[in-house]
C-alpha positions as CSV (number, residue, x, y, z in Angstrom):
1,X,77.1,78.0,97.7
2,X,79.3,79.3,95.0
3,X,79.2,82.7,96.4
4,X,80.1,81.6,99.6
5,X,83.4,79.7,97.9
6,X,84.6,82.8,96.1
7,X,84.2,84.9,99.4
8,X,86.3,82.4,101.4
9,X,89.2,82.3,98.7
10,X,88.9,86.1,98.3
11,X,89.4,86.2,102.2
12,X,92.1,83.6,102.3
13,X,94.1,85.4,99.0
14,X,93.7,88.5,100.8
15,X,95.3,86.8,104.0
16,X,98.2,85.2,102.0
17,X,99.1,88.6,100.6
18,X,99.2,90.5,103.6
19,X,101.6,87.7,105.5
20,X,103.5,88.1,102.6
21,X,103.7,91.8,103.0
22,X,104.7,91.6,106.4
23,X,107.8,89.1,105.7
24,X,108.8,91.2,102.9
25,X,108.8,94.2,105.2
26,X,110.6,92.4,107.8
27,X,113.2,91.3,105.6
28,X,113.5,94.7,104.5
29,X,114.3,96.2,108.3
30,X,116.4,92.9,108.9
31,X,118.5,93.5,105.6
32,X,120.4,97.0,106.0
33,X,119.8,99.2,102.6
């Protein structure tokens, strides 16, 4: 069971960071350097 926890929230983390990749990057095409 525990196992099964720390896979989820290992997914989910994973999942947060990547959407915030992607509005960081789109912020960064949006925003001219």
């Amino acid at each position: 069971m525990y196992g099964t926890i720390q896979l989820s929230e290992v997914l989910f983390n994973a999942h947060i960071s990547s959407l915030t990749k992607a509005q960081a990057s789109l912020a960064g095409v949006s925003k001219p350097n």
